[in-house]
C-alpha positions in Angstrom: 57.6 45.3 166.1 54.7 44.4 163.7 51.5 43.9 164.8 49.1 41.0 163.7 46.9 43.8 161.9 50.3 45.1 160.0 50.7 41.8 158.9 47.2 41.3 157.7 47.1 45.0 155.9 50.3 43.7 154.1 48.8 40.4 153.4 46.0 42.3 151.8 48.3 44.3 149.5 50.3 40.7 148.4 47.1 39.4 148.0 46.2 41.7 145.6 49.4 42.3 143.9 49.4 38.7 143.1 45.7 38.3 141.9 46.1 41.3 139.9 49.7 40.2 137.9 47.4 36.6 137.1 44.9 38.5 135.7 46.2 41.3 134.1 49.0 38.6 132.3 46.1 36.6 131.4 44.5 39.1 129.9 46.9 40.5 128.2 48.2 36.9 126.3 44.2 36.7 125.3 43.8 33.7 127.9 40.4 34.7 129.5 41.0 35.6 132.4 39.5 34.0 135.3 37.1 36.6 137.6 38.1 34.5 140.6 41.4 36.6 140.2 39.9 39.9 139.7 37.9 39.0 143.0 41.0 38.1 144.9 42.7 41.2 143.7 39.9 43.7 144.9 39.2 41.5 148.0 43.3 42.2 149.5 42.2 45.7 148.6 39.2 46.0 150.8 40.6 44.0 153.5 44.0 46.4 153.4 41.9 49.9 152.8 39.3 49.0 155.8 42.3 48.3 158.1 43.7 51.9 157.6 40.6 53.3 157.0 39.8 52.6 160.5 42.7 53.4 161.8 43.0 56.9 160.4 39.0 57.1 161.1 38.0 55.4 163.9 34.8 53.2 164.2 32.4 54.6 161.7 29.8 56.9 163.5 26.0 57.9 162.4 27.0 61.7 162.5 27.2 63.8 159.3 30.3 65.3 160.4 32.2 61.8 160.3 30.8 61.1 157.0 32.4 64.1 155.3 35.9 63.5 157.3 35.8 60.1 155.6 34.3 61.2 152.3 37.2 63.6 152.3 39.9 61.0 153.0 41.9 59.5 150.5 41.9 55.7 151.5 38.2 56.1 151.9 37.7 56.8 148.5 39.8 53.8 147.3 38.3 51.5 149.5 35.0 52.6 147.9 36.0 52.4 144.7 37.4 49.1 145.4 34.3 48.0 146.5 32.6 49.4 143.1 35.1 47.5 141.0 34.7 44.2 143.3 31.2 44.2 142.7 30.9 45.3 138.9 31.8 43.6 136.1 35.7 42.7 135.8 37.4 45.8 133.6 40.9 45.3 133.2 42.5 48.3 133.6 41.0 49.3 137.1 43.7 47.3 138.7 46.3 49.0 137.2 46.5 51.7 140.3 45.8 49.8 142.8 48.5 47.2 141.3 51.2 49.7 141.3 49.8 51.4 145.1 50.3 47.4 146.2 53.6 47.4 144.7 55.4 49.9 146.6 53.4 49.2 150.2 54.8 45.3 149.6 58.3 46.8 149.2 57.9 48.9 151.7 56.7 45.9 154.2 59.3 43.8 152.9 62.2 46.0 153.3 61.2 47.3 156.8 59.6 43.8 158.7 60.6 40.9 156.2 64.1 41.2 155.5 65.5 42.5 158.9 63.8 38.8 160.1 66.5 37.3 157.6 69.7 40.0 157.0 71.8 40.6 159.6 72.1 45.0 159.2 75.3 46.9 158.2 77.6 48.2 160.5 76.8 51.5 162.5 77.2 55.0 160.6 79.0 56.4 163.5 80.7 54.6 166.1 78.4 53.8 169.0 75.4 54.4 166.8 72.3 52.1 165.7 73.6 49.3 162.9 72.6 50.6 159.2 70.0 49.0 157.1 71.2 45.8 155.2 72.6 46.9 152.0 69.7 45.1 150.1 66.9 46.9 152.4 68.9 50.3 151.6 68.5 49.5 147.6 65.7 48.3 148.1 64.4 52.1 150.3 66.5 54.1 147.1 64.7 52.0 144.2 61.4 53.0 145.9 62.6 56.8 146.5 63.3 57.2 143.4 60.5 56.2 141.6 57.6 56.6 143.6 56.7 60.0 141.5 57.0 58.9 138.2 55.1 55.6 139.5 51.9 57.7 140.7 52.1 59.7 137.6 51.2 56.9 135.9 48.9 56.1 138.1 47.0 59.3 137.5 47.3 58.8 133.7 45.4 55.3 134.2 42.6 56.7 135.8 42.1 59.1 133.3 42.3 56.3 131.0 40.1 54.3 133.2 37.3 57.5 133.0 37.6 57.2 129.1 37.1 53.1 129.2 33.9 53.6 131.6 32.2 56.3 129.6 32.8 54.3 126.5 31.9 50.9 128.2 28.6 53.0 129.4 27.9 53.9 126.0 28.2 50.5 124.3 26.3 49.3 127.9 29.8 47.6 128.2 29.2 48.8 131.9 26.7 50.5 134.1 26.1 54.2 133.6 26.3 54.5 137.3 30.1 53.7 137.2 31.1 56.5 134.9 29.1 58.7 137.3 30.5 57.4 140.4 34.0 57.5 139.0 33.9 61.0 137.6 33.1 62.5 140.8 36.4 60.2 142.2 38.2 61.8 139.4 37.2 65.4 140.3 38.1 64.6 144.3 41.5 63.2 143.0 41.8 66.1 140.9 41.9 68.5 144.0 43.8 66.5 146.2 46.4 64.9 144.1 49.2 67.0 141.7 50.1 64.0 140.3 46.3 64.5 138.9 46.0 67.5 138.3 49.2 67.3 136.2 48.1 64.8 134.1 44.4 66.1 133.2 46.1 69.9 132.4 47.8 67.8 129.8 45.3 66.0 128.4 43.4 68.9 128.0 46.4 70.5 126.1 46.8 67.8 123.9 42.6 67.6 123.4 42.8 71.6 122.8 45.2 71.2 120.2 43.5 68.7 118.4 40.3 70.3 118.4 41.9 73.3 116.9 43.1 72.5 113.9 42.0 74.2 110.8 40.9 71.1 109.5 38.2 70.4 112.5 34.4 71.2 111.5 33.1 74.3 113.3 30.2 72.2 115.4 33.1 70.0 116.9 34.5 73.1 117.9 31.7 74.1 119.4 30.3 71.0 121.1 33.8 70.8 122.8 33.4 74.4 124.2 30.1 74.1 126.2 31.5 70.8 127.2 34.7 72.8 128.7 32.4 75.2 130.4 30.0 72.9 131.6 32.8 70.4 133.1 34.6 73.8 134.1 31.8 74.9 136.4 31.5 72.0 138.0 35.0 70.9 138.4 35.2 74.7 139.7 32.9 74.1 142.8 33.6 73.3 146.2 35.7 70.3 147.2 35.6 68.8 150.7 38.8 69.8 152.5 41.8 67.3 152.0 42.0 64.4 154.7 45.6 63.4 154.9 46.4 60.1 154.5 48.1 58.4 157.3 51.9 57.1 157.1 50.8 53.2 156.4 47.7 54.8 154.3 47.7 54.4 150.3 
């Protein structure tokens, strides 16, 4: 049975899911987007992180040992960069994750508390056993199965994306030069906890490693791109906070 504070974690994530498909369709058909939307989008996010932030957490405490547990934790970090987003200037492509992490936790809630509410289930496996999932829920539970990799691969590739829009944007003052600090540090955490990350800045490295290789590239590039290696090697290379797993209802 769903409790109120399921229900209000899943309204979060609709909340946002919406908001975000209004702006992002907006945007993308040159309409000028409203913020209100971009607000509303990173407002379900807050409101769906803090609920499973404190359950997996507990209330905060003033002790430096629950600081790093939540620094460490996965949903933490989101709902802190949700609140960076919510508060900075609207950039497009930030919603993209948390569009698709929305996505598949509105499936999820739909197939397991909406739509037994509504469809009467299947009839038992085995004879004398529990009745089977409507045949909608169990397409539904496949469709998400199956593509909840390739889904937070491209999740990963957006927020190396997102690191390229926010250094730019810095650089054009587009954005603060805080965010592209903040967020490469959220990169690098993501980068030691997530494959799906790690995958996906091997390869762009690959790709930028080939490129900067050609014969036809002028030596200084060459070597500007080096020192940048080892300097973002070294750092990338130190100490990460131990991995907090995220709990089942988590991101």
């Amino acid at each position: 049975m769903a409790t109120a504070q399921h229900y209000v974690w899943a309204g979060g994530h609709f909340i946002l899911l919406i908001s975000a498909f209004k702006y992002l369709l907006s945007w993308v058909l040159f309409r000028h987007p409203s913020a209100w939307w971009y607000k509303a989008a990173f407002t379900g996010a807050l409101v769906s992180y803090a609920i499973v932030c404190q359950k997996s957490l507990g209330n905060p405490q003033p002790s430096a040992a629950w600081v790093r547990r939540a620094l460490a934790d996965e949903n933490t970090q989101y709902f802190l960069l949700a609140f960076l987003w919510w508060s900075s200037r609207p950039i497009a492509v930030v919603l993209v994750p948390f569009m698709i992490f929305s996505l598949f936790h509105a499936l999820t809630f739909t197939r397991t508390t909406i739509m037994p509410q509504f469809l009467p289930p299947g009839p038992p496996a085995t004879e004398g056993g529990p009745p089977t999932p409507h045949p909608l829920a169990k397409r539904l539970q496949v469709w998400v199965k199956a593509n909840y990799d390739n889904a937070m691969r491209v999740v990963a590739y957006a927020e190396v994306a997102i690191l390229l829009r926010v250094a730019l944007g810095a650089l054009l003052f587009m954005n603060s030069f805080l965010i592209p600090v903040v967020f490469v540090h959220f990169v690098r955490m993501r980068y030691f906890q997530s494959p799906f990350t790690k995958e996906s800045i091997n390869r762009v490295i690959v790709h930028l490693d080939g490129l900067v290789n050609r014969p036809d590239v002028p030596p200084v590039v060459k070597q500007v791109y080096g020192t940048i290696q080892q300097v973002v090697g070294r750092w990338v290379g130190a100490t990460a906070p131990a991995r907090q797993a995220a709990p089942a209802g988590g991101r």
